[in-house]
N, C-alpha and C positions, 0 to 999 in steps of 0.2 A: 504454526506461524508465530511471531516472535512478536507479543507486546507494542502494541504501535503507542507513541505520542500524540497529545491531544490536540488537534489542527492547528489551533489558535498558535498553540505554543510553536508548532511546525513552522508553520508559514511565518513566524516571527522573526526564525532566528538561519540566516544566509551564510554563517561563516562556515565554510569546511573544513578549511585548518584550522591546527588548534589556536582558541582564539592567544593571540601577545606569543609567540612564538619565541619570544626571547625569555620569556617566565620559565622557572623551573616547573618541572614535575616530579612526584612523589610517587614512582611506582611501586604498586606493594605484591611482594611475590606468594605463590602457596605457599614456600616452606616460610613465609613469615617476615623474612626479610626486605627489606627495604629499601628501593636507589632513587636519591633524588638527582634529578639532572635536568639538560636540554635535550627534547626528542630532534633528530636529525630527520626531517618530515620526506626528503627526499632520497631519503635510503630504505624510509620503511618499508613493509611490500606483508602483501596478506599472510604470508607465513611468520616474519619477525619484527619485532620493536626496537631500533634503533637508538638508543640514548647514549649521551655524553655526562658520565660521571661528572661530579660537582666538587669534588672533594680528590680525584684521585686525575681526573680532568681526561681519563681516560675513553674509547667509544666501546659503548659493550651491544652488542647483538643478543637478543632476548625472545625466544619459540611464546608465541599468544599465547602456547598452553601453559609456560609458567608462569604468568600474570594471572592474579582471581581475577574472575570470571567479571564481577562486575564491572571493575574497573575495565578489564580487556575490552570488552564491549564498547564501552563508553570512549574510549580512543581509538576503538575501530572504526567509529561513528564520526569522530574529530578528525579523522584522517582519512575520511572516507573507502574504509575498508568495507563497511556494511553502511547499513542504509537504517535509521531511524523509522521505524513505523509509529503510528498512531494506535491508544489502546481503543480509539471511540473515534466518529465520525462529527461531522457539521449539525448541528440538533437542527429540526426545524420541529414547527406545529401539524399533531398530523390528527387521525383520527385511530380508538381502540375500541374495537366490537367484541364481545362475545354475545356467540350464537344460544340457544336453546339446551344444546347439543353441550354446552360449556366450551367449545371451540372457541380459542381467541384469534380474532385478524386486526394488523395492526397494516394503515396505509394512510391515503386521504380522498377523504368521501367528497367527488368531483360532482354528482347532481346533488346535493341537498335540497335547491330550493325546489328543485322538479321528483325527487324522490317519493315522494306520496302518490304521486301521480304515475308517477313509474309502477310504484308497488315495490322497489330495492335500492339500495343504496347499490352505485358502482363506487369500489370501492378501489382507487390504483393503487399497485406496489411494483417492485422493480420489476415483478414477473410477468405482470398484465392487472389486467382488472379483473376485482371478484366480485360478482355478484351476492349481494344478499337481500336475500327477501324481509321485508321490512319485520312483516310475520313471525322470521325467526329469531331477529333480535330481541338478547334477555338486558343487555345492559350497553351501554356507549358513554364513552369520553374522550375529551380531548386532552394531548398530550405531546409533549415533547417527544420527539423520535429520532433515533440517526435518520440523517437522509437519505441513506442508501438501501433502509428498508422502501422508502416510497420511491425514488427516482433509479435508473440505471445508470452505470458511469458515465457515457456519453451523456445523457441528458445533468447531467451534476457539471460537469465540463462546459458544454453550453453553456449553461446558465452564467458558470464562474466567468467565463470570456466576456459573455456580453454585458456583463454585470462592470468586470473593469477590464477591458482592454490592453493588453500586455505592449509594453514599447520598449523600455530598458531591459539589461540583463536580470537585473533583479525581479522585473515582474515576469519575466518568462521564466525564471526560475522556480519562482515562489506558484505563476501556474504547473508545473511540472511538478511541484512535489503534490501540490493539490490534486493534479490527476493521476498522481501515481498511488496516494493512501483512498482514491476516490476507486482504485481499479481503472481508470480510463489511460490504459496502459502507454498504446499508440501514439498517443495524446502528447501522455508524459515523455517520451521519448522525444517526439518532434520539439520540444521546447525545451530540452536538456541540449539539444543539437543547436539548435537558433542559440542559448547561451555561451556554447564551444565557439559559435561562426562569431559572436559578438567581443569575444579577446577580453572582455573586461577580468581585470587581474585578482579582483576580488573571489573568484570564480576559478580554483585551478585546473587545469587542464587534466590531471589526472583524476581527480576527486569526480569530476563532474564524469568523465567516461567511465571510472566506474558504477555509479550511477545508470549509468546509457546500460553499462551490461548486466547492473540486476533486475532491470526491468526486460531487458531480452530475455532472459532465463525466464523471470515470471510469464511474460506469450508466450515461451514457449512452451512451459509449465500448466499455464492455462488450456490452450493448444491442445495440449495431450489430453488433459482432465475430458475436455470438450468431447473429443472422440472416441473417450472412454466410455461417458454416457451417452454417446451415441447409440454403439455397440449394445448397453444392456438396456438401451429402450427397446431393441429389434427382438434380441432374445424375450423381454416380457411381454412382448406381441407378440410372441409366435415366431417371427419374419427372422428364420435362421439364417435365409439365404442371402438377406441382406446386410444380417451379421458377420457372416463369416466375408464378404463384401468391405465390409469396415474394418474387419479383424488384420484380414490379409493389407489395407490401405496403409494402416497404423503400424503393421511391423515393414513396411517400405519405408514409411520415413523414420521411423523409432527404431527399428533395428532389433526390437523386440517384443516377448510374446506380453502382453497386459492383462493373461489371465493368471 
């Protein structure tokens, strides 16, 4: 997966296109060479880079692959070829256990005041709640944690909703990039869509759909993962006949075999 953007920074910054569109740009090639111009935003397209020489006032058509890599990236990002991720999540305060065992679990310890009384700490993370026996704990602290080790994307979503309430295109967008580096895919998609239905022109119409279709690829991508371990939870039960049940499911809609 490719390096995501730190949220803050994310949800900060709305522009798609590249921002002052009438600014030149410096693009630097592998063999070394160099055109500065004006990018033609409305010709670009994921295979090439469209520029207007500066000096020769000429338009040149340019393959992403002979742009470095860095920069390529970073205009495919401005022009909505790809999609910016986040390297880190939302921090919040959670809790960090280890066990006896030297086992570490990191989430947030939801009985504490009745935990003695319990005899464990419940301890939620995005997968469910762990139990641990008070008994077994050699050490605990608290700590700063992505959020997405203690909550799941839908519940990260929630929160952000009720927290501020989307009305302009700007804040359904800024939720949609949130639920898209948050994993609450669905989410994101519905509020890339609500920004399409709202026309506001800060927001282009292409930039944003393609947006809509890297988060389709991701369901779908997800989708398949899902059904993938579907399949090798039956095999490590035993349960072949249920496997091959999912195996046969998976190549109906994939088209192919996942082993």
């Amino acid at each position: 997966m490719r390096q995501l953007l730190l949220v803050a920074a994310l949800l900060g910054s709305v522009a798609l296109a590249l921002p002052g569109s009438a600014k030149p740009v410096r693009v630097k090639l592998k063999t070394g060479a160099r055109i500065t111009g004006y990018v033609i935003e409305n010709q670009c397209t994921d295979a090439k880079l469209v520029i207007r020489d500066m000096k020769t006032k000429r338009k040149m058509t340019i393959p992403w692959a002979q742009v470095k890599p860095s920069q390529a990236t970073e205009l495919r990002v401005k022009l909505g070829f790809e999609v910016a991720e986040s390297s880190g999540g939302e921090m919040v305060e959670g809790d960090v256990i280890r066990n006896r065992t030297g086992n570490l679990f990191k989430g947030l310890v939801l009985n504490r005041e009745t935990a003695r009384k319990d005899g464990r700490y419940k301890l939620k993370t995005a997968d469910g709640i762990v139990p641990i026996r008070l008994s077994d704990v050699r050490e605990e602290r608290r700590e700063l944690l992505d959020a997405r080790v203690i909550y799941t994307p839908d519940e990260l979503y929630e929160m952000k909703v009720k927290a501020s309430p989307p009305e302009s295109a700007q804040d359904h967008y800024q939720i949609a990039e949130y639920a898209r580096i948050m994993g609450a895919l669905p989410q994101a998609k519905q509020h890339y869509e609500t920004v399409l239905s709202l026309g506001d022109p800060k927001y282009p119409e292409s930039a944003i759909k393609r947006l809509i279709e890297n988060v389709e690829t991701r369901m779908n991508s997800a989708d398949a993962e899902g059904k993938l371990k579907e399949i090798e939870r039956h095999i490590v039960y035993n349960r072949f006949d249920k496997a091959k049940e999912a195996l046969d499911a998976f190549r109906r809609t994939n088209g192919e075999n996942p082993v």
